[in-house]
GUKENU-789661 format. One record per residue (C-alpha): x, y, z; residue in three letters; residue number from 1. Coordinates in steps of 0.001 Angstrom, whole numbers. Example, Ala and Ser with C-alpha at 12.3 -4.5 7.8 and 13.67 -1.06 7.14 Angstrom:
# residues 2
<numi xx="12300" yy="-4500" zz="7800" r="ALA" k="1"/>
<numi xx="13670" yy="-1060" zz="7140" r="SER" k="2"/>
***
This chain:
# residues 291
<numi xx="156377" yy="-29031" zz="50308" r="UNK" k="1"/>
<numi xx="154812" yy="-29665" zz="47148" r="UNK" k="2"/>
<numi xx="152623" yy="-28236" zz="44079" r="UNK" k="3"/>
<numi xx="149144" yy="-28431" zz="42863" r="UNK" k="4"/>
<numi xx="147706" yy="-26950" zz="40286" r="UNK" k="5"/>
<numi xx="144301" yy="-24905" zz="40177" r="UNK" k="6"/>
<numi xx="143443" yy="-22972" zz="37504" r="UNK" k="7"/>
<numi xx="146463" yy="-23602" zz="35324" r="UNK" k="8"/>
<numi xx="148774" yy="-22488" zz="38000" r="UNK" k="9"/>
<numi xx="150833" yy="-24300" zz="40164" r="UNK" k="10"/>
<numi xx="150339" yy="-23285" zz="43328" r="UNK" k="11"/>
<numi xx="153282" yy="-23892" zz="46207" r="UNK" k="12"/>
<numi xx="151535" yy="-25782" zz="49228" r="UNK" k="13"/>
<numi xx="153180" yy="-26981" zz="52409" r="UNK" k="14"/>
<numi xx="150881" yy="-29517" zz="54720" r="UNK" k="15"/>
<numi xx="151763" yy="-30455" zz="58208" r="UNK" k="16"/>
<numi xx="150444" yy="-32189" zz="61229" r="UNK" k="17"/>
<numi xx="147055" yy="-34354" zz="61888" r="UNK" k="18"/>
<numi xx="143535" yy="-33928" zz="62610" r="UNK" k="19"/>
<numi xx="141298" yy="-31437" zz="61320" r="UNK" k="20"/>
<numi xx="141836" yy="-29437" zz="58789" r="UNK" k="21"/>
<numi xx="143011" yy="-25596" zz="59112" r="UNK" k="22"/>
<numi xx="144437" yy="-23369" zz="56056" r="UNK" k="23"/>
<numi xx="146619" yy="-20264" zz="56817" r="UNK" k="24"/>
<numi xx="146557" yy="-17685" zz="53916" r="UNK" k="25"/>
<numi xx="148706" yy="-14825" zz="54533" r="UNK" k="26"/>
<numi xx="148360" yy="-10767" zz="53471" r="UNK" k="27"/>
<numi xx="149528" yy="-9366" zz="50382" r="UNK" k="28"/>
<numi xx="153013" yy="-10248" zz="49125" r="UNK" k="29"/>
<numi xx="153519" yy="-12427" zz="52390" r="UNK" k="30"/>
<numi xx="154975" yy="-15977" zz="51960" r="UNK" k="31"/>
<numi xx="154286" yy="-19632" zz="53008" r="UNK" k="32"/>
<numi xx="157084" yy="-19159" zz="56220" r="UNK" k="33"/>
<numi xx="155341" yy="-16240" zz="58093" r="UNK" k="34"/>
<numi xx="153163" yy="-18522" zz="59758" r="UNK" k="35"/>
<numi xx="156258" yy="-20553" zz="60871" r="UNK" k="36"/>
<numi xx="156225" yy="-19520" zz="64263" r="UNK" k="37"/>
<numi xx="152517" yy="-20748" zz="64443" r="UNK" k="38"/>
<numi xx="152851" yy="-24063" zz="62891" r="UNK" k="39"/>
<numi xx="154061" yy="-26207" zz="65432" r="UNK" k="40"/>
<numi xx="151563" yy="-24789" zz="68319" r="UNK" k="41"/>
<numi xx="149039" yy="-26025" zz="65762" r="UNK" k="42"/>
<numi xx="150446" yy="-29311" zz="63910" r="UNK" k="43"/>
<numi xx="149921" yy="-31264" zz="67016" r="UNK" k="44"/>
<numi xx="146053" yy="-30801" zz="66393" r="UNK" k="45"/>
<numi xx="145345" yy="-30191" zz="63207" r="UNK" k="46"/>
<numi xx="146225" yy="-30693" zz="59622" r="UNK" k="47"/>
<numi xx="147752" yy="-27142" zz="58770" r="UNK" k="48"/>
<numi xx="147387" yy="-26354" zz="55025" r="UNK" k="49"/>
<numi xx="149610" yy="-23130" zz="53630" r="UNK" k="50"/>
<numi xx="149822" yy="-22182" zz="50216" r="UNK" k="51"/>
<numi xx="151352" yy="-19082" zz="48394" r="UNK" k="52"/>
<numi xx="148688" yy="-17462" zz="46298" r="UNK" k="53"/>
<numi xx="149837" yy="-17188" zz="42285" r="UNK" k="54"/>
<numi xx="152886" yy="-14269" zz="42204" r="UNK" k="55"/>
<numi xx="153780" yy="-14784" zz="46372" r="UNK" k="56"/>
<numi xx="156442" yy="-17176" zz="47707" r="UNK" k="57"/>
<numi xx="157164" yy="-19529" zz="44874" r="UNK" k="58"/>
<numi xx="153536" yy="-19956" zz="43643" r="UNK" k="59"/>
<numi xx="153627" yy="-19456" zz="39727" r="UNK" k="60"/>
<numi xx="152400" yy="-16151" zz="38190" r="UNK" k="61"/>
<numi xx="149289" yy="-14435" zz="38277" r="UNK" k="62"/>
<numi xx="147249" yy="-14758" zz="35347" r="UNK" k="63"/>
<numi xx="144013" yy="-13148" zz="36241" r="UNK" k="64"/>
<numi xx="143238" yy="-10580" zz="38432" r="UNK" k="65"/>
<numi xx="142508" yy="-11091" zz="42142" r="UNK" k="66"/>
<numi xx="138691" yy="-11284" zz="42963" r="UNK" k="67"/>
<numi xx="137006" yy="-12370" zz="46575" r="UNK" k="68"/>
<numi xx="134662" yy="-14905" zz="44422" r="UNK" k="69"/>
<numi xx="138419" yy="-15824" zz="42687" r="UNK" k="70"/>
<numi xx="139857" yy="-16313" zz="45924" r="UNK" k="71"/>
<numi xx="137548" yy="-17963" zz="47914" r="UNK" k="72"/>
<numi xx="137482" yy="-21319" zz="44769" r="UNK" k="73"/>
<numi xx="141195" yy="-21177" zz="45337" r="UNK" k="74"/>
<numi xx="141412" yy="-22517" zz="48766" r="UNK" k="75"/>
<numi xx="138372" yy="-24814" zz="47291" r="UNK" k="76"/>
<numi xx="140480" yy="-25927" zz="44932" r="UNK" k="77"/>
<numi xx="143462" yy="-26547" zz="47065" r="UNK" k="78"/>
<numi xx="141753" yy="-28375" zz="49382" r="UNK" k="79"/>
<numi xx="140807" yy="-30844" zz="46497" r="UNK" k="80"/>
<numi xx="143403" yy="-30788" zz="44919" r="UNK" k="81"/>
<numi xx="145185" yy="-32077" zz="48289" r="UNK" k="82"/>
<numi xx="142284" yy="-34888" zz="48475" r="UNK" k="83"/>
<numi xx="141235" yy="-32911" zz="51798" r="UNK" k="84"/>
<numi xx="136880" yy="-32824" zz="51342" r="UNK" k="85"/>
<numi xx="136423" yy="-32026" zz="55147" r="UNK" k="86"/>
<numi xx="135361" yy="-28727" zz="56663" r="UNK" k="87"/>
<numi xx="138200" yy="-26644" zz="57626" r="UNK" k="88"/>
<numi xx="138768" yy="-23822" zz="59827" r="UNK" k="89"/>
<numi xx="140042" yy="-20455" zz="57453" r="UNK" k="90"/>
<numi xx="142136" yy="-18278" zz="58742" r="UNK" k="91"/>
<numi xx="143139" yy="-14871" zz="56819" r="UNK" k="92"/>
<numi xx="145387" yy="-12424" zz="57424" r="UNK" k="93"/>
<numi xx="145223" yy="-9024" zz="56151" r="UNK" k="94"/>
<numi xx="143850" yy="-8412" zz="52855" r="UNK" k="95"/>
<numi xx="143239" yy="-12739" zz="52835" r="UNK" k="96"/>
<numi xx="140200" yy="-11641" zz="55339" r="UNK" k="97"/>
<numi xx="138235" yy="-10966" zz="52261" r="UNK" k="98"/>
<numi xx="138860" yy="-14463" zz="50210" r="UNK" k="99"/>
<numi xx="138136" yy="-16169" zz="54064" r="UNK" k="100"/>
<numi xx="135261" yy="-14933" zz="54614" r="UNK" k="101"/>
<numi xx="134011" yy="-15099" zz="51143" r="UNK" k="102"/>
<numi xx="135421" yy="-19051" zz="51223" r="UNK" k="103"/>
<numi xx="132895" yy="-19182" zz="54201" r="UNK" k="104"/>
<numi xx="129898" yy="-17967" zz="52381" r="UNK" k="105"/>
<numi xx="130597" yy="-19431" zz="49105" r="UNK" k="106"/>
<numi xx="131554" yy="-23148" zz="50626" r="UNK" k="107"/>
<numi xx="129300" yy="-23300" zz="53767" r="UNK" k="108"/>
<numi xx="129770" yy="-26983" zz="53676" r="UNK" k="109"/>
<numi xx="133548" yy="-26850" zz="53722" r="UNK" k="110"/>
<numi xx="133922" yy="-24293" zz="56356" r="UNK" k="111"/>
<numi xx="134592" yy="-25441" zz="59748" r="UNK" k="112"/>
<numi xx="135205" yy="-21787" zz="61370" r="UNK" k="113"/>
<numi xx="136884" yy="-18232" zz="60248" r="UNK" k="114"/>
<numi xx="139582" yy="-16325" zz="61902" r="UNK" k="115"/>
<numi xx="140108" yy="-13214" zz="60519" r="UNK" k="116"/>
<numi xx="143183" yy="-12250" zz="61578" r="UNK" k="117"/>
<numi xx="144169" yy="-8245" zz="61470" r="UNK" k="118"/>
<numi xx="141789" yy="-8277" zz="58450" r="UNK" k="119"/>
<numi xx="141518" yy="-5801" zz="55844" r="UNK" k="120"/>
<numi xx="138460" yy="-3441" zz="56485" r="UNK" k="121"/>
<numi xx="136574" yy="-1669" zz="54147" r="UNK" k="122"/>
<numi xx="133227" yy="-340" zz="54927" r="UNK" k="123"/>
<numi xx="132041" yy="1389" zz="51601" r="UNK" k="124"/>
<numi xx="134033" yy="130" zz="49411" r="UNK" k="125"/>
<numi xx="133331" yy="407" zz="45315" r="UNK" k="126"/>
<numi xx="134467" yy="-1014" zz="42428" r="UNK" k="127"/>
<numi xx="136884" yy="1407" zz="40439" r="UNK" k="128"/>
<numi xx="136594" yy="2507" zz="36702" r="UNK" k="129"/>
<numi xx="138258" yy="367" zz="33875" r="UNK" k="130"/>
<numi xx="139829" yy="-2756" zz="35553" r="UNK" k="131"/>
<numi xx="141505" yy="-3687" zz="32469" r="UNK" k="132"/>
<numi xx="143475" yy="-630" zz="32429" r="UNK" k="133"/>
<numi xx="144150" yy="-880" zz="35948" r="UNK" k="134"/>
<numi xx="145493" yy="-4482" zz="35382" r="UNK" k="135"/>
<numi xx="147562" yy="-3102" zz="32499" r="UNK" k="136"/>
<numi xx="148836" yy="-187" zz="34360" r="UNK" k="137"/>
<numi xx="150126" yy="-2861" zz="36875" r="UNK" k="138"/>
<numi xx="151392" yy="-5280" zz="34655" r="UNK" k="139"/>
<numi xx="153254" yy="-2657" zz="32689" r="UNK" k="140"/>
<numi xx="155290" yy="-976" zz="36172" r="UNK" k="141"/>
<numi xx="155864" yy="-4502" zz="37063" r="UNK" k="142"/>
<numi xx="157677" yy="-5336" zz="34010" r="UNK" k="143"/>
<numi xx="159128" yy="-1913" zz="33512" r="UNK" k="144"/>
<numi xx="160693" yy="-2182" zz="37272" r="UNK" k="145"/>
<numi xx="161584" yy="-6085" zz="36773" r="UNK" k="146"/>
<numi xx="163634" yy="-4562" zz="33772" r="UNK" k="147"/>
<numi xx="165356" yy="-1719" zz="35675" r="UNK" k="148"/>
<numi xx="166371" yy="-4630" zz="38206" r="UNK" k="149"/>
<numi xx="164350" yy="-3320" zz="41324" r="UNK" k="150"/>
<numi xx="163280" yy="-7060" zz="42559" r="UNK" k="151"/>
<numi xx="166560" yy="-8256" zz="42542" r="UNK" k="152"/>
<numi xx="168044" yy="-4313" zz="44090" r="UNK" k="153"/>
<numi xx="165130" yy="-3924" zz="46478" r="UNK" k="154"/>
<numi xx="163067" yy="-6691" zz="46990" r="UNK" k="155"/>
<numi xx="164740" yy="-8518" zz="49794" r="UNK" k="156"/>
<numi xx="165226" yy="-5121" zz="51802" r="UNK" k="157"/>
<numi xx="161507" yy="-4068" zz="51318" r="UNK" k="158"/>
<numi xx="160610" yy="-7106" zz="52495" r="UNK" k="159"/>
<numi xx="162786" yy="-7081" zz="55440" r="UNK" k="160"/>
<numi xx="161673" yy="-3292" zz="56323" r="UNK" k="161"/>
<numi xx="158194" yy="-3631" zz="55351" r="UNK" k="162"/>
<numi xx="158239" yy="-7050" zz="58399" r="UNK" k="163"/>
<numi xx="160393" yy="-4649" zz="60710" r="UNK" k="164"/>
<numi xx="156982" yy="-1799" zz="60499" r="UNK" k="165"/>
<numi xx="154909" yy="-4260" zz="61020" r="UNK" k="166"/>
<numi xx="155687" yy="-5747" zz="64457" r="UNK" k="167"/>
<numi xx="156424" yy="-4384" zz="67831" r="UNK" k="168"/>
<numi xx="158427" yy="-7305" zz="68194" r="UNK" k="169"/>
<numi xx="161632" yy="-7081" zz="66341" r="UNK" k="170"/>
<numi xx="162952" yy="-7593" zz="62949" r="UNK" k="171"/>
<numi xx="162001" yy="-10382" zz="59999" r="UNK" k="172"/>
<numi xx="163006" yy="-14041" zz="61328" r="UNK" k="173"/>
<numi xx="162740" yy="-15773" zz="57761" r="UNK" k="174"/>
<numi xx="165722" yy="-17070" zz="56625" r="UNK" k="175"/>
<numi xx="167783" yy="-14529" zz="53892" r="UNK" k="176"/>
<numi xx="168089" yy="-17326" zz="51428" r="UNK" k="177"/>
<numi xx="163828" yy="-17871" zz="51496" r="UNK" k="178"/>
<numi xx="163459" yy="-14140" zz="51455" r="UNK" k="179"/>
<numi xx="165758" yy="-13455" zz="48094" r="UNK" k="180"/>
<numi xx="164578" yy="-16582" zz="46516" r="UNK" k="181"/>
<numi xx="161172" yy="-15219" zz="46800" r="UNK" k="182"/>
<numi xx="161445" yy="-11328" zz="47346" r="UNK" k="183"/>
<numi xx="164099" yy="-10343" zz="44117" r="UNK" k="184"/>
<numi xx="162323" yy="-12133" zz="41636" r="UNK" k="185"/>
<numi xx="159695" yy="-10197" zz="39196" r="UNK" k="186"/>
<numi xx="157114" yy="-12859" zz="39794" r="UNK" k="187"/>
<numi xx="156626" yy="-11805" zz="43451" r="UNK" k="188"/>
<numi xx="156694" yy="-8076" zz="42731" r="UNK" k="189"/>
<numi xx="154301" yy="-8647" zz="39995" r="UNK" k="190"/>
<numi xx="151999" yy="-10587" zz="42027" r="UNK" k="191"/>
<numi xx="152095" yy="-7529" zz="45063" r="UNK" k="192"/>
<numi xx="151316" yy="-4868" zz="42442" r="UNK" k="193"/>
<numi xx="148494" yy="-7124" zz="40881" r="UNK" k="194"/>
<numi xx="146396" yy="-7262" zz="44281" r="UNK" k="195"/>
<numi xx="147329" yy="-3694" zz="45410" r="UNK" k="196"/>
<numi xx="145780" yy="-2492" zz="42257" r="UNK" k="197"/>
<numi xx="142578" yy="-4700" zz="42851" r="UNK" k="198"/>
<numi xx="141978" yy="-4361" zz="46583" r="UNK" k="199"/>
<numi xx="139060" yy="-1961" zz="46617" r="UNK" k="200"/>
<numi xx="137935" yy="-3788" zz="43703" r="UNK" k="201"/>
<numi xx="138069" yy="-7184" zz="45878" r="UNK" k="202"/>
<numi xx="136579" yy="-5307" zz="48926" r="UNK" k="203"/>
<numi xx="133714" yy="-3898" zz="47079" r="UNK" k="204"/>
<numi xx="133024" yy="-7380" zz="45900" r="UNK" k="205"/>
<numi xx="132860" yy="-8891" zz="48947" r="UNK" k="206"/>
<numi xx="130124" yy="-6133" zz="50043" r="UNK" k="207"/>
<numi xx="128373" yy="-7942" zz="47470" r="UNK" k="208"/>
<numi xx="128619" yy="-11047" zz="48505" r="UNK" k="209"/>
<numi xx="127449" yy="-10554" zz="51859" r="UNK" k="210"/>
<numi xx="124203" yy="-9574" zz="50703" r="UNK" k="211"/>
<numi xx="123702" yy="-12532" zz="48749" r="UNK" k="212"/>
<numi xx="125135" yy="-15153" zz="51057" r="UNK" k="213"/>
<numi xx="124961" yy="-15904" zz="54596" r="UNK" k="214"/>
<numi xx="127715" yy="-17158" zz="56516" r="UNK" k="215"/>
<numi xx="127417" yy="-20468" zz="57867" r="UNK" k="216"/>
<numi xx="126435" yy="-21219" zz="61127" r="UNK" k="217"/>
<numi xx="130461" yy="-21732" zz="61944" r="UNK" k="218"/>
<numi xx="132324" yy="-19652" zz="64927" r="UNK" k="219"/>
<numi xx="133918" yy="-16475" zz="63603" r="UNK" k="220"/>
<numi xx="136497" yy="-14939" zz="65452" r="UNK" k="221"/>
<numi xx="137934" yy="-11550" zz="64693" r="UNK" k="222"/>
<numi xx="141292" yy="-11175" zz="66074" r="UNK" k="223"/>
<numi xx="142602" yy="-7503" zz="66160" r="UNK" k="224"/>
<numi xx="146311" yy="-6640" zz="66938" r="UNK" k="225"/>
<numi xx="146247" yy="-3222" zz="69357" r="UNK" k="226"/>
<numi xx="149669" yy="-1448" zz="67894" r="UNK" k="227"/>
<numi xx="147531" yy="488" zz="65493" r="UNK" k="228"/>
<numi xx="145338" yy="2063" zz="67754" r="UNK" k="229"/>
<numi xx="141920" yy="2722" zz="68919" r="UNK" k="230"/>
<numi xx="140104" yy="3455" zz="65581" r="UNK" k="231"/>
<numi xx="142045" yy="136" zz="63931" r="UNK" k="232"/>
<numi xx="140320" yy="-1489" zz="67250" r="UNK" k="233"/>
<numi xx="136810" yy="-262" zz="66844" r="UNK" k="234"/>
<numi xx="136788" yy="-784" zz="63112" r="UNK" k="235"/>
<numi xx="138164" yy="-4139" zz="63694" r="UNK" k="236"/>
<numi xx="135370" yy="-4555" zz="66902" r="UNK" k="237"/>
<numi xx="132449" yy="-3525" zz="64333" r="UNK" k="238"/>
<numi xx="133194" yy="-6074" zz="62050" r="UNK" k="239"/>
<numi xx="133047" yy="-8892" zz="64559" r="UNK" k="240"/>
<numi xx="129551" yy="-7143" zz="65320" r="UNK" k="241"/>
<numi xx="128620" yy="-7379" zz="61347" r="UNK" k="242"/>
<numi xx="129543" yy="-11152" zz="61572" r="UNK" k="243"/>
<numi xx="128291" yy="-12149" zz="64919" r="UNK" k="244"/>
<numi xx="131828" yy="-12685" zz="66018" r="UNK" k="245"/>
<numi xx="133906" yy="-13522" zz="69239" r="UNK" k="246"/>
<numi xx="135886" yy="-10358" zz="68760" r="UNK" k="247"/>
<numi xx="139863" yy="-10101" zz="70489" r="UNK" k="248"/>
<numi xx="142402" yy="-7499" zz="70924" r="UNK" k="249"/>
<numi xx="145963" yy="-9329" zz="71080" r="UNK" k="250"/>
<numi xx="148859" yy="-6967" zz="72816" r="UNK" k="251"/>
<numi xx="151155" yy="-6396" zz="72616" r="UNK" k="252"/>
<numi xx="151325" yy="-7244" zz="68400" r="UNK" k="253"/>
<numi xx="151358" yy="-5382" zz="65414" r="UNK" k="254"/>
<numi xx="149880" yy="-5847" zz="61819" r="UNK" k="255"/>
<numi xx="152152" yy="-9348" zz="61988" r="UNK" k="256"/>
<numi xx="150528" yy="-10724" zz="64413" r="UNK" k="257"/>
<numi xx="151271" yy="-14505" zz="63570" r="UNK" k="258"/>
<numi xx="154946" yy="-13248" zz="64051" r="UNK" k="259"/>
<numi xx="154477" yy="-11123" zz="67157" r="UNK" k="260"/>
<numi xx="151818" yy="-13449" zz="68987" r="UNK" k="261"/>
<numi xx="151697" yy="-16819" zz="67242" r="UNK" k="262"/>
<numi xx="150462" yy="-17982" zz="70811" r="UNK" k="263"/>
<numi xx="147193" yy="-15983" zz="70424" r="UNK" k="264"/>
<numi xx="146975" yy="-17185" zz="66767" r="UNK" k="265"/>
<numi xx="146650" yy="-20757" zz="67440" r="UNK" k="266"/>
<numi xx="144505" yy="-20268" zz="70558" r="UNK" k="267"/>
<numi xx="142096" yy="-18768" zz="68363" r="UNK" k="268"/>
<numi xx="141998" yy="-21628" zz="65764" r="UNK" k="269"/>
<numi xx="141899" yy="-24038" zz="68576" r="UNK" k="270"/>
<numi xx="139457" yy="-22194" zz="70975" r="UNK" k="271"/>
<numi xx="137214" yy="-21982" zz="67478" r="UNK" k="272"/>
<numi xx="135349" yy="-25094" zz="67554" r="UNK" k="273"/>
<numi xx="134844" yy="-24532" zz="71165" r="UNK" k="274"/>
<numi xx="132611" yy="-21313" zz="70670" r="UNK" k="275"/>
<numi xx="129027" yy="-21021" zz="69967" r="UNK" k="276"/>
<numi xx="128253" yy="-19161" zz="66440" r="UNK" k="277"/>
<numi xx="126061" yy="-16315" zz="66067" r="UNK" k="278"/>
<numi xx="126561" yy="-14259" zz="69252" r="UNK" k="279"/>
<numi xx="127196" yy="-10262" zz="69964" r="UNK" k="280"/>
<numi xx="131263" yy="-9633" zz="69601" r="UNK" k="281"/>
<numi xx="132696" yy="-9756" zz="72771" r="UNK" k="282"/>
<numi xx="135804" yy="-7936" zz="73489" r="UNK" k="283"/>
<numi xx="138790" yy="-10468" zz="75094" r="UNK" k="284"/>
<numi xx="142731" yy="-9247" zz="75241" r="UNK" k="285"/>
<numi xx="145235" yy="-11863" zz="75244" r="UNK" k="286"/>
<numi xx="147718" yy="-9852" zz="77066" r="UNK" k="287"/>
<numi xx="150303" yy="-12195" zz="77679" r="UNK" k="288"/>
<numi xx="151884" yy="-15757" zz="75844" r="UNK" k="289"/>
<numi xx="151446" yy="-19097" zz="76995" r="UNK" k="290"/>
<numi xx="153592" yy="-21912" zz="77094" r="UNK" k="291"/>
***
């Protein structure tokens, strides 16, 4: 566990294992430890890189607003800042499916692969009026909730349910003590609110992006949890045809995947290398663990 700083923020980074280089970046106002169960099925073969975005898990506060250009220096600039210059394999969960796959077209030479890993998905997205005010908006309920005492009230149980919706396989395994030292503190809430408010705004961006960059000749996979149903699915199934993706249903597992199937998580990462860019999406279910 240490820090690095990028962008005059310290960023909380954990590195583990050998070999080439994969990053795990998590969803919005997820932590460094909900990749734990997929760590050790991957620190045998690679170098695994996590790091808690500014205002999640004990990352210092946001001081900008999120954006997918934004995002996609940051795990630039974490790699460096770790002395790590060789192409990784991304992998982004949720809403960090945007600042992957922007990562991949804004650092071709740094990206190894992509797995986007129950990412957001947002076809037409645009950019909404007045940023600024949105910002301030946010910044303003975070402070005026920090004040009333919500993080510390709330924060650990809306964590804990929020993990319990999430999975079709039980409850939140972190331990209580990570959850409340992250979860009841203003700084985390704060950091949620700030990428909730900026999401289409990030999305819409990233629509952008694709027109003006090309990903790199890299395997993609798109890795699609089947708990929220058949439209999730063939959302999920036409992005992996708008990237040229190996595309993969993983069931049982909800949004959580990495907590539900960590098995199929690190079989993508590993099977990544293995697979030959730029084909149709082809649809695969890992049905079952292995050992």
């Amino acid at each position: 566990m240490t820090f690095v700083r990028v962008g005059d923020v310290p960023h909380h980074v954990v590195v583990e294992g050998s070999g080439p280089v994969c990053v795990l970046s998590a969803g919005l106002a997820m932590s460094w430890f909900d990749w734990d169960l997929v760590v050790p099925l991957l620190a045998p073969h690679r170098t695994v890189v996590r790091f808690d975005r500014p205002g999640h898990g004990l990352s210092g506060p946001a001081t900008v607003p999120p954006s997918a250009a934004g995002e996609a220096h940051r795990i630039a600039g974490v790699l460096d800042a770790l002395g790590l210059d060789g192409p990784a394999t991304v992998v982004g969960h949720s809403i960090a499916g945007f600042h992957a796959e922007a990562f991949a077209r804004l650092h071709p030479a740094h990206t190894a692969s992509v797995v986007l890993l129950d990412s957001s998905v947002e076809e037409h997205a645009r950019v909404p009026a007045a940023p600024a005010v949105r910002t301030a908006a946010a910044r303003a309920l975070g402070t005026a909730l920090s004040a009333a005492g919500v993080p510390a009230a709330l924060g650990p149980l809306t964590r804990r349910a929020v993990v319990r919706l999430s999975r079709t396989g039980g409850g939140d395994p972190a331990p209580a003590a990570l959850v409340r030292r992250c979860y009841a503190t203003s700084r985390v809430l704060q950091g949620g609110l700030l990428e909730n408010t900026h999401y289409r705004a990030v999305a819409a961006e990233l629509l952008g992006l694709r027109e003006r960059y090309a990903l790199p000749d890299v395997p993609v996979t798109v890795l699609a949890a089947n708990a929220a149903g058949e439209r999730w699915l063939e959302r999920q199934h036409a992005l992996a045809q708008l990237l040229g993706a190996r595309f993969e249903t993983v069931a049982p597992a909800g949004h959580l995947v990495m907590l539900d199937r960590p098995d199929a998580v690190a079989r993508a990462v590993l099977d990544g290398p293995a697979v030959a860019s730029g084909g149709r999406a082809v649809r695969t279910t890992w049905p079952q663990p292995f050992a």
